[in-house]
C-alpha positions as CSV (number, residue, x, y, z in Angstrom):
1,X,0.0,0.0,0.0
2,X,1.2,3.5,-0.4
3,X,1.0,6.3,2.1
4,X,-0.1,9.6,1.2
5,X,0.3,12.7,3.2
6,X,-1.9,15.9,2.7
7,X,0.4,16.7,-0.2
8,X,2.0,13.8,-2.1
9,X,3.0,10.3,-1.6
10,X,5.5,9.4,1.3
11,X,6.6,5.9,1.7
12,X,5.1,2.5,1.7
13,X,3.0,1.1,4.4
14,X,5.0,-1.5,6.3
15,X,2.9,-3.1,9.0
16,X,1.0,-1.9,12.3
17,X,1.9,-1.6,16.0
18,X,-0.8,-3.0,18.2
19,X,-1.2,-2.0,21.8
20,X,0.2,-4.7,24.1
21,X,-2.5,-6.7,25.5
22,X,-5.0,-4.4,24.3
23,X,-5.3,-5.7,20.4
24,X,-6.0,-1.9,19.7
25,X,-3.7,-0.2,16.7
26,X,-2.1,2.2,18.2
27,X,0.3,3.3,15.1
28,X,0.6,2.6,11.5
29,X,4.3,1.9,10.0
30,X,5.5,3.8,7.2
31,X,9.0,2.9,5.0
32,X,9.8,6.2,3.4
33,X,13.1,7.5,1.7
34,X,15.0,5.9,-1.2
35,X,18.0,3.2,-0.6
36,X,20.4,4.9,1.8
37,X,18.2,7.8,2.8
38,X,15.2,5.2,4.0
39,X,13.8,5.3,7.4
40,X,10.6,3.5,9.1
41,X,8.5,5.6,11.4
42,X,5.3,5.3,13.3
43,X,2.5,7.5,12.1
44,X,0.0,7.9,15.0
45,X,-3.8,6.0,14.2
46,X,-4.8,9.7,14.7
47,X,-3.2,10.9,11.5
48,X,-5.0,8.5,9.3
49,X,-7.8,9.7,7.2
50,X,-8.7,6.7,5.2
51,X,-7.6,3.3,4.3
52,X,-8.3,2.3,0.5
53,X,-7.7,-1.2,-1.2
54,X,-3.9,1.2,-2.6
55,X,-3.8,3.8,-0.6
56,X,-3.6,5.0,3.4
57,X,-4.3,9.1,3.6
58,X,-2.8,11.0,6.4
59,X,-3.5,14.1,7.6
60,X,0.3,15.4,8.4
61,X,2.1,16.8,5.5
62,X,5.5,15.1,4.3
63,X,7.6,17.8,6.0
64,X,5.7,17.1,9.1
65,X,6.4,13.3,8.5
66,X,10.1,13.5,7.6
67,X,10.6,15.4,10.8
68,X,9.1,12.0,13.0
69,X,12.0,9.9,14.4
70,X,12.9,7.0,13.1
71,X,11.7,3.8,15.4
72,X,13.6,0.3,15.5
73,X,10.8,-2.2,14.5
74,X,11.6,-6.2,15.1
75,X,10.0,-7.7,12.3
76,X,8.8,-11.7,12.6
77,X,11.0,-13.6,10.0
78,X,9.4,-14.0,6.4
């Protein structure tokens, strides 16, 4: 899926973050950036607009997502 902010596509959706114990999203994980340059960062559940069959809307811009800090994500092997 791609991830839109309010003014052009930022990254790639890359999974969710699920409140421990509490099975409630809590954040959505977003890839963004281009080989070196590429970060994963948590976008709040409160940021998201809508959730298409392609497409995840936000409601921060892409400066305002750039400046999120990067998270360290375990993912289960694929």
């Amino acid at each position: 899926l791609t991830v839109c902010a309010t003014d052009d596509e930022i990254g790639q959706f890359e999974g969710l973050i699920v409140e421990p114990g509490g099975h409630q999203v809590t954040h959505v994980l977003l890839q963004t950036g281009h080989m070196r340059g590429r970060k994963e960062v948590a976008i709040p559940i409160s940021a998201v607009t809508k959730i298409g069959t392609l497409l995840i809307h936000l409601s921060l811009t892409r400066h305002q997502v750039k400046d999120l800090p990067p998270v360290d994500i375990d993912h289960p092997a694929r």
